[in-house]
Jmol script that loads the backbone (N, CA, C; Angstrom):
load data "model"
ATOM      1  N   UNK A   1     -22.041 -95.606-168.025  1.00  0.00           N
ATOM      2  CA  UNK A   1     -21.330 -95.269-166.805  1.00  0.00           C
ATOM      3  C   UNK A   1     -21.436 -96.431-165.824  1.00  0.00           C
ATOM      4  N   UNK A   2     -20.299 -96.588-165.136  1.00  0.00           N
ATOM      5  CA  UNK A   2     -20.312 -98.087-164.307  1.00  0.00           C
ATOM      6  C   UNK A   2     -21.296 -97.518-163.215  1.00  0.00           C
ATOM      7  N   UNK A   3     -21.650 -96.641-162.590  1.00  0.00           N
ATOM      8  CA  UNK A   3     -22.449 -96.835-161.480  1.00  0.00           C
ATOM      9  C   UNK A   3     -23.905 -96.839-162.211  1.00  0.00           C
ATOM     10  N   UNK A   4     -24.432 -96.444-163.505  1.00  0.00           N
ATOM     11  CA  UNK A   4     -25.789 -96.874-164.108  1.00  0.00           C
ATOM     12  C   UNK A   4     -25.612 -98.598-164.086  1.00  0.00           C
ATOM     13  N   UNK A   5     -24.695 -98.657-164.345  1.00  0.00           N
ATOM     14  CA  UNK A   5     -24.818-100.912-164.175  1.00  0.00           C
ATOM     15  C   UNK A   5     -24.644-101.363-162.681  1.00  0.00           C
ATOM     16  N   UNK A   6     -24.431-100.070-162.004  1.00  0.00           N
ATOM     17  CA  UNK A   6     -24.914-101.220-160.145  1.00  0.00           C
ATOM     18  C   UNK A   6     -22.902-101.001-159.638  1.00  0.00           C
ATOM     19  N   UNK A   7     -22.185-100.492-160.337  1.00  0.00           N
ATOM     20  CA  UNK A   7     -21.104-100.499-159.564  1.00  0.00           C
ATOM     21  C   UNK A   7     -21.080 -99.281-158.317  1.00  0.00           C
ATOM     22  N   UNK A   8     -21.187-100.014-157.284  1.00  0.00           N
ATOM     23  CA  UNK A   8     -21.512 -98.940-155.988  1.00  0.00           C
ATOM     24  C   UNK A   8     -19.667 -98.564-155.790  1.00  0.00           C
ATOM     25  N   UNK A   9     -18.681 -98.978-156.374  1.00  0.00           N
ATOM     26  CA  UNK A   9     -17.689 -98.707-156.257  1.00  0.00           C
ATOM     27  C   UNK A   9     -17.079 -97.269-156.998  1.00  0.00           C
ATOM     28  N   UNK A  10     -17.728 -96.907-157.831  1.00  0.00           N
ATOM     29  CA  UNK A  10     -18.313 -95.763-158.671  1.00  0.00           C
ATOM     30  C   UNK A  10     -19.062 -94.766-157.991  1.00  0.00           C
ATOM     31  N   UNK A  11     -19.273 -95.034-157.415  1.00  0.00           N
ATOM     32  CA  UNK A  11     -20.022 -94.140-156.276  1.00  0.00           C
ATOM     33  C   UNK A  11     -19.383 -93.122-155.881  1.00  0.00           C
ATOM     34  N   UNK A  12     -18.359 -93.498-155.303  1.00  0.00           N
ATOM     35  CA  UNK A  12     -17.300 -93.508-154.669  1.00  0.00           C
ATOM     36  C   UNK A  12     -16.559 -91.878-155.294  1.00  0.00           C
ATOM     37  N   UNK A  13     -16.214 -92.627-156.363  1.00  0.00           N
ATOM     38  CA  UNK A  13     -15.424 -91.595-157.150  1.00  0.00           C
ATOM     39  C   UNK A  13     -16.580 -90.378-157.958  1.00  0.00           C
ATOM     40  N   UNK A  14     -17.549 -90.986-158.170  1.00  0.00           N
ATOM     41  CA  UNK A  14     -18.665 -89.933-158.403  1.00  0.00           C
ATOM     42  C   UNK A  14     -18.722 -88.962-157.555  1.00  0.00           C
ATOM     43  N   UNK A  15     -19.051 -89.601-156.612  1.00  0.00           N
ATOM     44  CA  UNK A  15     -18.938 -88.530-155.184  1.00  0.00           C
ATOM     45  C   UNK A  15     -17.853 -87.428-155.263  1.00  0.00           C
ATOM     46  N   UNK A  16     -16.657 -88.255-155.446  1.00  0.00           N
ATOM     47  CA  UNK A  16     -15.578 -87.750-155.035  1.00  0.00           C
ATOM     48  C   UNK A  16     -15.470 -86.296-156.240  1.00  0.00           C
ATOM     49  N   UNK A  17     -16.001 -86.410-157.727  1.00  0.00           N
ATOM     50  CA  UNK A  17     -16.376 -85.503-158.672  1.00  0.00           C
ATOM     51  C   UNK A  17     -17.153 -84.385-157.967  1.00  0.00           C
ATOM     52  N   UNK A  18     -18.382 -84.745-157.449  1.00  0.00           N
ATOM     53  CA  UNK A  18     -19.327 -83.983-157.094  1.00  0.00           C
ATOM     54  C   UNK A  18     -18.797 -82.771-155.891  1.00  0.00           C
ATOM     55  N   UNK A  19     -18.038 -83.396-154.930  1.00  0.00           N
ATOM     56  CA  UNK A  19     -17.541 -82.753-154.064  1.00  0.00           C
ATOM     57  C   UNK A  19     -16.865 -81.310-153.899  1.00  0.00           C
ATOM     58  N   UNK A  20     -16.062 -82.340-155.200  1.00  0.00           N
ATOM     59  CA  UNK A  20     -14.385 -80.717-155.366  1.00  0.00           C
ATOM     60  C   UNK A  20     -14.462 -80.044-156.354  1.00  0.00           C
ATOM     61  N   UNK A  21     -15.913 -80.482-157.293  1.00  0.00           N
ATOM     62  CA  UNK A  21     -16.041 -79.933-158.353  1.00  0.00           C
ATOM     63  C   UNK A  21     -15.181 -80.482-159.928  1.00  0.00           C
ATOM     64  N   UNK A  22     -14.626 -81.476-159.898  1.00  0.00           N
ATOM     65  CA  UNK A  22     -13.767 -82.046-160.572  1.00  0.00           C
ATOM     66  C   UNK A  22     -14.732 -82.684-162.084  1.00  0.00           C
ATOM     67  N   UNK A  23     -14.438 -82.144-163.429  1.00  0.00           N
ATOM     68  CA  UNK A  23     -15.046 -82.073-164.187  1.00  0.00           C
ATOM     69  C   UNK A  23     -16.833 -82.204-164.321  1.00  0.00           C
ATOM     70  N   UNK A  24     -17.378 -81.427-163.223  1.00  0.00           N
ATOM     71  CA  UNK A  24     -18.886 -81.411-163.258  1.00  0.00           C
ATOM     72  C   UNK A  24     -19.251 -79.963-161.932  1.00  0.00           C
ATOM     73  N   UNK A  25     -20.544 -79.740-162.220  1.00  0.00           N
ATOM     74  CA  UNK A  25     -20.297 -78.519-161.063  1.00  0.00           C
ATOM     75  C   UNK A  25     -20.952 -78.865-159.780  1.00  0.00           C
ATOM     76  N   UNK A  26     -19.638 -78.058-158.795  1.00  0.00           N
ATOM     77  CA  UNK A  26     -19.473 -78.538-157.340  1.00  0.00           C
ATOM     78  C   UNK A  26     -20.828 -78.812-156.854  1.00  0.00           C
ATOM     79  N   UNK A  27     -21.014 -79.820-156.246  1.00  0.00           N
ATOM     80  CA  UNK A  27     -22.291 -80.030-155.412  1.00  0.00           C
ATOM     81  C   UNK A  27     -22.055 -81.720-154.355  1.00  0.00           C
ATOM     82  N   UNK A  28     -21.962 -80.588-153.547  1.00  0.00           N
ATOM     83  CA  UNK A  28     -21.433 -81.415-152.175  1.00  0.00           C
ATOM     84  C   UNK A  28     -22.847 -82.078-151.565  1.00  0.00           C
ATOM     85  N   UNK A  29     -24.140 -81.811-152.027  1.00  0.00           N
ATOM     86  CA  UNK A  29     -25.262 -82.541-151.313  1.00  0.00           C
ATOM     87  C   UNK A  29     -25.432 -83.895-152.141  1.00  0.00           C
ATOM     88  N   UNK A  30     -24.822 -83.542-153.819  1.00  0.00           N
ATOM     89  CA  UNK A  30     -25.608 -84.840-154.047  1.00  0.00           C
ATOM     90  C   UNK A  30     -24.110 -85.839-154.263  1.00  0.00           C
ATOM     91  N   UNK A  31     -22.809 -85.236-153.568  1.00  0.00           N
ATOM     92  CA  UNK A  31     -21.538 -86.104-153.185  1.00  0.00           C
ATOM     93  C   UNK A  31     -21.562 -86.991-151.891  1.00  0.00           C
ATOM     94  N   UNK A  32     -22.467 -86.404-150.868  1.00  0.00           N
ATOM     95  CA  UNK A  32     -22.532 -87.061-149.972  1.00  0.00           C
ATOM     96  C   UNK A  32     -24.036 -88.318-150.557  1.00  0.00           C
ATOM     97  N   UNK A  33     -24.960 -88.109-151.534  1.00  0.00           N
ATOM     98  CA  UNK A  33     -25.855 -88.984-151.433  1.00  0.00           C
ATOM     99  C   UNK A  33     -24.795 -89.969-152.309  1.00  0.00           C
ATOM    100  N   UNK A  34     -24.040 -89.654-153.126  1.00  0.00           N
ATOM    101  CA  UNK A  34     -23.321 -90.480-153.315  1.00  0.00           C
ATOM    102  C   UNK A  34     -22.579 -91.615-152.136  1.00  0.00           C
ATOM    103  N   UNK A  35     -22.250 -90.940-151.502  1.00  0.00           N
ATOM    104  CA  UNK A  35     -20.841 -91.483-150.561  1.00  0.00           C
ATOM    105  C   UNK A  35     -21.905 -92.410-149.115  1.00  0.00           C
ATOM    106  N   UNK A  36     -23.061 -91.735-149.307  1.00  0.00           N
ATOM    107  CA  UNK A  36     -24.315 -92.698-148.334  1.00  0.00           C
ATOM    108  C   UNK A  36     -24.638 -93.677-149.167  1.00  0.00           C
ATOM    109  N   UNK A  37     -24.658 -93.634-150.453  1.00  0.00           N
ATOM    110  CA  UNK A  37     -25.227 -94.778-151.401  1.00  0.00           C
ATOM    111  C   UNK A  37     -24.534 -95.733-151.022  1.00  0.00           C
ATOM    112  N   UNK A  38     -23.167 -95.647-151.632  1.00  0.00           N
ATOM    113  CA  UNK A  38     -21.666 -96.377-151.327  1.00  0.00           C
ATOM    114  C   UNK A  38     -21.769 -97.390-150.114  1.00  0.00           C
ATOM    115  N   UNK A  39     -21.957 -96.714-148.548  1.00  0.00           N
ATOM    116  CA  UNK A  39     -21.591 -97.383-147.851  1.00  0.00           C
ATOM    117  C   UNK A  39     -22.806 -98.407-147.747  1.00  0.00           C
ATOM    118  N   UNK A  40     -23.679 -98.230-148.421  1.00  0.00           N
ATOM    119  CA  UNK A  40     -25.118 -99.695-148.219  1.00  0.00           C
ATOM    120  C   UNK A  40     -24.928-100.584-149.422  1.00  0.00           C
ATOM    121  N   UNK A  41     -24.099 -99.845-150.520  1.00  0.00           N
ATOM    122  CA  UNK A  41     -23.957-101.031-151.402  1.00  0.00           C
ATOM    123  C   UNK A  41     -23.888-102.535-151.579  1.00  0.00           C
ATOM    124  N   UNK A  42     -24.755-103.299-152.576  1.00  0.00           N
ATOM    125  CA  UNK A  42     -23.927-104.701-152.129  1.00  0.00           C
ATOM    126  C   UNK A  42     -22.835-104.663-153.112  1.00  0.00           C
ATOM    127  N   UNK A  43     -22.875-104.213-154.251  1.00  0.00           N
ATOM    128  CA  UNK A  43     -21.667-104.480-155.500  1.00  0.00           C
ATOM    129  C   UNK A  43     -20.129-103.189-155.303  1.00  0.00           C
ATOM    130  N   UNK A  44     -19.898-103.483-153.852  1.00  0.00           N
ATOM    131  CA  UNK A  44     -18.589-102.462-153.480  1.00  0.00           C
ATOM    132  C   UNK A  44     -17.855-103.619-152.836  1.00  0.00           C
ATOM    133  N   UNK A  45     -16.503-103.125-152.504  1.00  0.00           N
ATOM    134  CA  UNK A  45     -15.290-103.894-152.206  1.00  0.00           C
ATOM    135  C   UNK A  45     -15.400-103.013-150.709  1.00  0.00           C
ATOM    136  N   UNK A  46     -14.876-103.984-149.369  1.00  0.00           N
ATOM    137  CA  UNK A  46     -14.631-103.392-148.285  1.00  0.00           C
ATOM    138  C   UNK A  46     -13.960-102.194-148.634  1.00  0.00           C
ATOM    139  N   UNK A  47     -12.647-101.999-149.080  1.00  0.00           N
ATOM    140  CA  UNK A  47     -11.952-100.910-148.955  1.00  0.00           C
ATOM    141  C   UNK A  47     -12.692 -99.766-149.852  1.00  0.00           C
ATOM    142  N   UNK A  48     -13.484 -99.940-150.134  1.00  0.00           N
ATOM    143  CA  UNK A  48     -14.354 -99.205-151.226  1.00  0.00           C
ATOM    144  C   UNK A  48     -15.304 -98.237-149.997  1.00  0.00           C
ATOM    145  N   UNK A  49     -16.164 -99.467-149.018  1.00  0.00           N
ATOM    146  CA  UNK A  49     -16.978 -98.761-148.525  1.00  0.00           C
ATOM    147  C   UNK A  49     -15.891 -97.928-147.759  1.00  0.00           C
ATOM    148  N   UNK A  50     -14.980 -98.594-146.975  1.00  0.00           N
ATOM    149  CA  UNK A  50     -14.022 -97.625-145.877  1.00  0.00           C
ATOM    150  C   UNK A  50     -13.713 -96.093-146.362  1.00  0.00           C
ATOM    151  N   UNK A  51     -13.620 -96.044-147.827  1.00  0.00           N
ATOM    152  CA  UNK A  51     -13.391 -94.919-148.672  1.00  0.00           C
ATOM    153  C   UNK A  51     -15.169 -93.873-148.625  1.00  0.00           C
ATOM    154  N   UNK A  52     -15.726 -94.634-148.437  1.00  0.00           N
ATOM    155  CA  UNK A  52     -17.243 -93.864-149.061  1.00  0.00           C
ATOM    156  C   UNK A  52     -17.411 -93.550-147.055  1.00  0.00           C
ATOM    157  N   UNK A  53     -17.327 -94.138-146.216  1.00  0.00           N
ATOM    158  CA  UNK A  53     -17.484 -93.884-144.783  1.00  0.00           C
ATOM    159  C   UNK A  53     -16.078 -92.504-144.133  1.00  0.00           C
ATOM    160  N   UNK A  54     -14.996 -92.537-144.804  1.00  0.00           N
ATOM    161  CA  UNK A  54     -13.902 -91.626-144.561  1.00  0.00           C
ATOM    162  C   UNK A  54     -14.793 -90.280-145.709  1.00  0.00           C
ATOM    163  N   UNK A  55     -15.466 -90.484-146.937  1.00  0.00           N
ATOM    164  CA  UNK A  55     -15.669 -89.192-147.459  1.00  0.00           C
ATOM    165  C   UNK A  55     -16.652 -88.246-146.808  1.00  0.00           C
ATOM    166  N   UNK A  56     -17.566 -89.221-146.343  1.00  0.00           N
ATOM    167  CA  UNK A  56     -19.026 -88.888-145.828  1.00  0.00           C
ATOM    168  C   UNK A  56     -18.389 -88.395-144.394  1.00  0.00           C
ATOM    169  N   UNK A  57     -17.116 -89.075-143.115  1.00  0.00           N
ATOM    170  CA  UNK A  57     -16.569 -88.345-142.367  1.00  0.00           C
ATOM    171  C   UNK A  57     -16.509 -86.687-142.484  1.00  0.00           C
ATOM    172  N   UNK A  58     -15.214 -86.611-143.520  1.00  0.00           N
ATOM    173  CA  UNK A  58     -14.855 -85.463-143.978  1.00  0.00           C
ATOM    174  C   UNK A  58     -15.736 -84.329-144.526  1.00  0.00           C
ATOM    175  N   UNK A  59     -17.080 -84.660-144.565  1.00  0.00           N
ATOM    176  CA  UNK A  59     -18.318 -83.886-145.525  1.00  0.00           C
ATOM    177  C   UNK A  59     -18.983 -83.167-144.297  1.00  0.00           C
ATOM    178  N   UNK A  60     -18.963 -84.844-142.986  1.00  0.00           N
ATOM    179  CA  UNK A  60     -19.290 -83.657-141.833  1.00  0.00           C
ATOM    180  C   UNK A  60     -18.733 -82.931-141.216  1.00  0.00           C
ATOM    181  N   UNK A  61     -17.391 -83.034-141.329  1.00  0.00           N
ATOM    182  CA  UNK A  61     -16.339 -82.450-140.428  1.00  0.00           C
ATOM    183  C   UNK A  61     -16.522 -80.881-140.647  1.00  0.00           C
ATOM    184  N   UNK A  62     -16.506 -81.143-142.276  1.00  0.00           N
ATOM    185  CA  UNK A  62     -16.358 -79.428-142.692  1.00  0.00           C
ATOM    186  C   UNK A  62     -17.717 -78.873-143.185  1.00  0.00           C
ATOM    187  N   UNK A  63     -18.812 -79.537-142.749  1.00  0.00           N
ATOM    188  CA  UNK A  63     -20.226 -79.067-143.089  1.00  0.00           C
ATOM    189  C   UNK A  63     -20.626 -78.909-144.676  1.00  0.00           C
ATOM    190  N   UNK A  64     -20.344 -79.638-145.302  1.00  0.00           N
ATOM    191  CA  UNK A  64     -20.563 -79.357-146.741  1.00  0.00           C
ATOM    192  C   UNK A  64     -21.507 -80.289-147.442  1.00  0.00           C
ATOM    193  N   UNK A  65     -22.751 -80.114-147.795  1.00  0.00           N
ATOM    194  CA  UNK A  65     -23.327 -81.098-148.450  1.00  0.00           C
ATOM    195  C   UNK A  65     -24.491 -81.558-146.949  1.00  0.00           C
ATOM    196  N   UNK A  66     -23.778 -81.728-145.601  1.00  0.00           N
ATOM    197  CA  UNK A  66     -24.333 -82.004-144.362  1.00  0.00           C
ATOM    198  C   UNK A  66     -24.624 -80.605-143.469  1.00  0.00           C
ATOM    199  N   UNK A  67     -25.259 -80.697-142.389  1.00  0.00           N
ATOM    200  CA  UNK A  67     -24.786 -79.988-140.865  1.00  0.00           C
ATOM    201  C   UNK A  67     -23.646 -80.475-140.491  1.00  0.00           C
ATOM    202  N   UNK A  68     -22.712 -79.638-140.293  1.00  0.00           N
ATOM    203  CA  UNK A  68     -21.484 -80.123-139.567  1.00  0.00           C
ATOM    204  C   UNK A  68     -21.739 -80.571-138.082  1.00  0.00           C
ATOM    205  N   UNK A  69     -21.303 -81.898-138.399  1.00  0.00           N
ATOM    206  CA  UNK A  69     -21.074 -82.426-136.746  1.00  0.00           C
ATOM    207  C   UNK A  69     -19.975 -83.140-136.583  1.00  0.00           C
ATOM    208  N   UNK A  70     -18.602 -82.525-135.293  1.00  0.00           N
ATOM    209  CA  UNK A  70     -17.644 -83.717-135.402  1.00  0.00           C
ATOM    210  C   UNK A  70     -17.929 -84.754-134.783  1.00  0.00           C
ATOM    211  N   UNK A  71     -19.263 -85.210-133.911  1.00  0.00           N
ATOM    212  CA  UNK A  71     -19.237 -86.232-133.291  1.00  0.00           C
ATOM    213  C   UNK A  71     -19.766 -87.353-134.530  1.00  0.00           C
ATOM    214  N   UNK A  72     -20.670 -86.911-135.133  1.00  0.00           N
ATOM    215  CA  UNK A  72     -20.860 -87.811-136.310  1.00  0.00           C
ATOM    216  C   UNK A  72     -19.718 -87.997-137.471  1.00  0.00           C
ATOM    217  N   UNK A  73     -19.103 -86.936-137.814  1.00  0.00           N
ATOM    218  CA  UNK A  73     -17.664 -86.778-138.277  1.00  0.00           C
ATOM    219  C   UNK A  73     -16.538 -88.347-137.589  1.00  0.00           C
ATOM    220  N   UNK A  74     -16.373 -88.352-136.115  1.00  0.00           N
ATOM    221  CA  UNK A  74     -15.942 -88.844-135.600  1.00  0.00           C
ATOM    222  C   UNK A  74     -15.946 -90.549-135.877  1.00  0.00           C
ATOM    223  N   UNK A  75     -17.413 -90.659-135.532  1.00  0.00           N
ATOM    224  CA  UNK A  75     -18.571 -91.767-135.668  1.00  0.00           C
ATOM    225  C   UNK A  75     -17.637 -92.736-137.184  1.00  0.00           C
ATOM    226  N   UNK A  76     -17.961 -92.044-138.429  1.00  0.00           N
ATOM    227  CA  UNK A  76     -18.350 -91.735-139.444  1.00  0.00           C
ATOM    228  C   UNK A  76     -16.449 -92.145-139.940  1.00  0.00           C
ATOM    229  N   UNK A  77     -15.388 -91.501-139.559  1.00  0.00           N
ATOM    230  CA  UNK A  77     -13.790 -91.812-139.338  1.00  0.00           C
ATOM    231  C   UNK A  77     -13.571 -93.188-138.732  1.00  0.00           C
ATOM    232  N   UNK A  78     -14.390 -93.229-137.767  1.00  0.00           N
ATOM    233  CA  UNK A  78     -13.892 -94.553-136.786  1.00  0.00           C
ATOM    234  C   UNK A  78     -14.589 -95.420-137.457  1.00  0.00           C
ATOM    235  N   UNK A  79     -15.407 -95.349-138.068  1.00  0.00           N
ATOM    236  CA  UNK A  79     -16.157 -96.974-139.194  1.00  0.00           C
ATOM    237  C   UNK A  79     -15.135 -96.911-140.537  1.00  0.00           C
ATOM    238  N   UNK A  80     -14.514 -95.715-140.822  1.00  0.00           N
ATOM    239  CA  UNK A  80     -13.601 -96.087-142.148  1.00  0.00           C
ATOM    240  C   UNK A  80     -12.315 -96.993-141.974  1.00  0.00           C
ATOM    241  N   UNK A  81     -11.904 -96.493-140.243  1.00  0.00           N
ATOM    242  CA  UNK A  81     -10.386 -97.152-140.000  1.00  0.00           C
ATOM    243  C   UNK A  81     -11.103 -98.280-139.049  1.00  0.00           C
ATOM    244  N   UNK A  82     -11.881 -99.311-139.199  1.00  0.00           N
ATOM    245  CA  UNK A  82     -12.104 -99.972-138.072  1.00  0.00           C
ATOM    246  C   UNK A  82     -11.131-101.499-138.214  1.00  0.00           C
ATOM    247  N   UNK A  83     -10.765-101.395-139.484  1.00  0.00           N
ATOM    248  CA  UNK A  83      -9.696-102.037-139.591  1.00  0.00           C
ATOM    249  C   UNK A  83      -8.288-101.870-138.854  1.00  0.00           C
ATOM    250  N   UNK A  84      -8.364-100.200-138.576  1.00  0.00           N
ATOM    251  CA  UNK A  84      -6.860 -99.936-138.541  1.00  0.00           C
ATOM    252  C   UNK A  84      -6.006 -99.848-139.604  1.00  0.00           C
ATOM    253  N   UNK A  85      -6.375 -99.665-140.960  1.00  0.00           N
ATOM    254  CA  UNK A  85      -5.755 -99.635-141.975  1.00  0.00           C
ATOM    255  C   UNK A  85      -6.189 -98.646-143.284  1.00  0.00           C
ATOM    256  N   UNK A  86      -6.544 -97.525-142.573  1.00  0.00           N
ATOM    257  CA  UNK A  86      -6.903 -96.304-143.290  1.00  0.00           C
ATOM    258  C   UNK A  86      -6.308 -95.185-142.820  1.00  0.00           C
ATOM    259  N   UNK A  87      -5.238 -95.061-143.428  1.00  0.00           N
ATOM    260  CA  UNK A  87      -4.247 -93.737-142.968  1.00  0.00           C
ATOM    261  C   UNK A  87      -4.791 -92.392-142.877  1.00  0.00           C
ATOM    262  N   UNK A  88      -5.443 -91.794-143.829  1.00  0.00           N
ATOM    263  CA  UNK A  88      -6.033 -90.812-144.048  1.00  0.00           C
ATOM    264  C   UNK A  88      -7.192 -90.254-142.738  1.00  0.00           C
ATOM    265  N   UNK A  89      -7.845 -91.463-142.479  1.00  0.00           N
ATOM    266  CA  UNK A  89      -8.514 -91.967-141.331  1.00  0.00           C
ATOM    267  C   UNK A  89      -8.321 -91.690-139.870  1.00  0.00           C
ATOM    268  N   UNK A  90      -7.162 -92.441-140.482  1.00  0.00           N
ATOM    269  CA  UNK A  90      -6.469 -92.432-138.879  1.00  0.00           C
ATOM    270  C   UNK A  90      -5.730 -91.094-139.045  1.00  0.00           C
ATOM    271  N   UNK A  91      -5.422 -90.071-139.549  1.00  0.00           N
ATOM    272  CA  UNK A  91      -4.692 -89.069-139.727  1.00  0.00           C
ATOM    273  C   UNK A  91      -6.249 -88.004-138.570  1.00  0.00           C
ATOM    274  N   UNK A  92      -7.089 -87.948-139.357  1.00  0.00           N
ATOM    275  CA  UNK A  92      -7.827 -86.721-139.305  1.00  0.00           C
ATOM    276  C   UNK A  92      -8.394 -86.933-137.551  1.00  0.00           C
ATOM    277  N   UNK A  93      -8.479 -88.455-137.332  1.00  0.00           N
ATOM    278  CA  UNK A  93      -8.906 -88.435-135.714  1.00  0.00           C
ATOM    279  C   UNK A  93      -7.881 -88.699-135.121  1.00  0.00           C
ATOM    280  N   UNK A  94      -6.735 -88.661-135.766  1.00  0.00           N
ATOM    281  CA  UNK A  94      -5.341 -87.897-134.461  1.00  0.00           C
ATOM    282  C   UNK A  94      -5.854 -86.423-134.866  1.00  0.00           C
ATOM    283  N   UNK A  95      -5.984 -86.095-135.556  1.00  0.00           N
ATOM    284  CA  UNK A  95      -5.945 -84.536-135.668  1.00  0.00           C
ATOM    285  C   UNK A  95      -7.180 -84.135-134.736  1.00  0.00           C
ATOM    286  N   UNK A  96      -8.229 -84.656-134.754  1.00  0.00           N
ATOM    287  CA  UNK A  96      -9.643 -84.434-134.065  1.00  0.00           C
ATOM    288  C   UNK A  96      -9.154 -84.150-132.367  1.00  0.00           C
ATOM    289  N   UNK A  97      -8.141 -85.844-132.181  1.00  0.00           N
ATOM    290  CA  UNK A  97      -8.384 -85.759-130.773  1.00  0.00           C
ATOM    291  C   UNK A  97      -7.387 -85.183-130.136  1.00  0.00           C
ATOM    292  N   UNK A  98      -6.466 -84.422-130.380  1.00  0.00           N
ATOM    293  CA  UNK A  98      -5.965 -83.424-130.483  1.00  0.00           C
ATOM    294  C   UNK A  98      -6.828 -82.047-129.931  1.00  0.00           C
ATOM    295  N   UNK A  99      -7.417 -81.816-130.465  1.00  0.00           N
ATOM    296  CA  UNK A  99      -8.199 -80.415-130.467  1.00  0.00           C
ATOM    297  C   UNK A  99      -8.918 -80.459-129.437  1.00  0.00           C
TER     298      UNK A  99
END
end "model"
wireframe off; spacefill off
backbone 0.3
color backbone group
C-alpha cells in the first residue's frame, strides 16, 4: 500500500475510505488521524495537503471523528483555500458566513 512506503498523499484518500465508509468500515476517528497525518507530511504535494486541511475542516464542521467546532472548522477551510484556489473550500465558508 503506497501510504506503508511514506506516500502521505495516500493519506488523503485513506482517510477519505475511512470516513464514508467506502470499501472498509466507517470510522471517522481514525479518517481524521489520517487527514492530521496528511497535513504534516513531508512526501505530499501542496494540493494534497489543501485536500487533507478541507477534509479535517469538514470532520469538524459536522463533528465526526472530532468535537464539532465551526471556529476550528473555519480555521481549518481557510488554510485549505489560502491559495484561493479550492472551490469546495471556498464553497462551504460562503456557506458558513452566511449563517
Amino acid at each position: 500500500m503506497s501510504v506503508a512506503l511514506g506516500d502521505d498523499d495516500a493519506l488523503i484518500q485513506l482517510g477519505i475510505h475511512y470516513y464514508w465508509g467506502k470499501g472498509v468500515r466507517k470510522n471517522p476517528i481514525a479518517a481524521v488521524r489520517c487527514f492530521r497525518k496528511a497535513t504534516k507530511g513531508k512526501n505530499i504535494c501542496e494540493a494534497g495537503r489543501d485536500e487533507a486541511f478541507f477534509y479535517l475542516g469538514i470532520a469538524y464542521l459536522e463533528g465526526k471523528g472530532v468535537r464539532a467546532s465551526i471556529p476550528t472548522a473555519r480555521k481549518l477551510l481557510q488554510r485549505a483555500n489560502v491559495d484561493d484556489d479550492h472551490p469546495a473550500a471556498h464553497g462551504v465558508l460562503q456557506e458558513l458566513t452566511r449563517s
